[in-house]
C-alpha positions in Angstrom: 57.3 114.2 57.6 56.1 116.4 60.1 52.6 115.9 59.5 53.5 111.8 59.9 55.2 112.7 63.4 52.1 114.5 64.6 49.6 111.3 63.7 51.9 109.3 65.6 52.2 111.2 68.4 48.4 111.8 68.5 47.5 108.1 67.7 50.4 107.0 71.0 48.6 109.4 73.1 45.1 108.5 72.7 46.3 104.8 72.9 47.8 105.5 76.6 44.1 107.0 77.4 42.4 104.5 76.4 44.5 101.9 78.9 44.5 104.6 81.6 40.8 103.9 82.2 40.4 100.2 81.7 39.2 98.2 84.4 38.8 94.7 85.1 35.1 93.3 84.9 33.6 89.9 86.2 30.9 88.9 84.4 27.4 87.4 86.4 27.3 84.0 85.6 31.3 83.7 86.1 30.8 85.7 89.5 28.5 82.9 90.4 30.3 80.2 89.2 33.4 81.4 91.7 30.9 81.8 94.3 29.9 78.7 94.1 33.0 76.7 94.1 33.8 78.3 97.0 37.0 80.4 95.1 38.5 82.5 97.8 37.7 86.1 96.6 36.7 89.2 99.0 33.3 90.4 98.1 33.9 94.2 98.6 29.8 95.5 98.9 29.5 99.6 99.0 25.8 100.0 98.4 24.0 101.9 100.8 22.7 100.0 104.1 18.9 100.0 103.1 19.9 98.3 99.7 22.8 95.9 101.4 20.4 94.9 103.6 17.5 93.8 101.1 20.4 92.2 98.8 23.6 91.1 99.2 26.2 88.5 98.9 27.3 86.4 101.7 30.0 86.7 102.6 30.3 90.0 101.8 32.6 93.1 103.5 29.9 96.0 104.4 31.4 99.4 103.7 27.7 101.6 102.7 30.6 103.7 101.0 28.2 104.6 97.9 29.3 106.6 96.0 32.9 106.4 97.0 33.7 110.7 96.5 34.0 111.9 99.8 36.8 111.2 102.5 33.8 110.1 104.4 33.1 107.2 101.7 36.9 106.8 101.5 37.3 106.7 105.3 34.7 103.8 105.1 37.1 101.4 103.0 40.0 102.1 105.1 38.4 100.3 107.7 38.6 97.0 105.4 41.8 97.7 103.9 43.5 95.9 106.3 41.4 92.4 105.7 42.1 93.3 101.4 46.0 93.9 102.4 46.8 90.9 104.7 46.5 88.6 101.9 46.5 88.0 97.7 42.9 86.7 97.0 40.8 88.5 94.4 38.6 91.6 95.2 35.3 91.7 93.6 33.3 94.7 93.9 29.7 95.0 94.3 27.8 98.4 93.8 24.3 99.5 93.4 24.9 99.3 89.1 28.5 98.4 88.5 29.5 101.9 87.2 31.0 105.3 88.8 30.9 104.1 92.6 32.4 100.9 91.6 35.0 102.5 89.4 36.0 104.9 92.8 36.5 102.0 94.5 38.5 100.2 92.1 40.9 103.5 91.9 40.8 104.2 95.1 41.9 100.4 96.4 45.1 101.1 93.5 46.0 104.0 95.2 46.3 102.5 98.1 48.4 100.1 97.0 46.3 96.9 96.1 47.6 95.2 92.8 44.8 95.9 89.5 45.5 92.3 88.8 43.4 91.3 92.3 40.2 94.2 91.9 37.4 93.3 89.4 34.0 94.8 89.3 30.7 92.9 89.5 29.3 94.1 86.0 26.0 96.1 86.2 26.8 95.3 90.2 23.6 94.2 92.3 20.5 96.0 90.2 21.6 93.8 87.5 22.5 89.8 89.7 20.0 88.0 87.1 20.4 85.0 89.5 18.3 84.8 92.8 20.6 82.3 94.5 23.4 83.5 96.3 22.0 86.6 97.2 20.6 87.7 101.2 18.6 90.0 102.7 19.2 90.5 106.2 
């Protein structure tokens, strides 16, 4: 009985990790389907200004916050959390490859209150947009 009691408790546990770092994902050719139909998303772009500026979406918020560890990167989103607050649309996230600067942002924007329903992540983020439509340079 014991021995039953500790596989359940291990196999709960482990479950409750494995939701604790989920995140929600938008795949490329859905991203660009939304894009364009004109669905009313924010486009949250934290690559670095040399890359934002040979590729990015339009619209698109401007943060260069890559990699999102600092309170320097931090202190960069807080100046758009004010356009993400004031209203319910979906936030999409756009980093250099989709993974640990994108994932920052995505916790960071929770803990600062913004529902996990609303945040996704562009997968594989700008290094892997297969699509050269509906991407700028400036």
């Amino acid at each position: 009985m014991a021995r039953i009691m500790l596989l359940l408790a291990l196999l709960l546990g482990t479950a409750g990790m494995a939701v604790a770092g989920s995140y929600n994902y938008v795949e490329p050719d859905e991203f660009r389907q939304w894009l364009g139909k004109g669905k009313d998303v924010t486009v949250v772009d934290i690559q670095v200004a040399d890359d934002y500026s040979k590729h990015h979406f339009y619209p698109s918020l401007e943060t260069n916050a890559y990699p999102v560890k600092t309170s320097d990167d931090k202190s960069k989103l807080d100046k758009i959390m004010p356009l993400i607050s004031a209203d319910r649309k979906g936030v999409v996230i756009v980093c250099p490859r989709g993974g640990g600067g994108a994932k920052n942002t995505y916790d960071y924007l929770k803990e600062k209150g913004i529902e996990e329903t609303r945040i996704f992540i562009l997968r594989e983020g700008m290094q892997g947009w297969p699509y050269k439509d509906l991407v700028r340079a400036r």
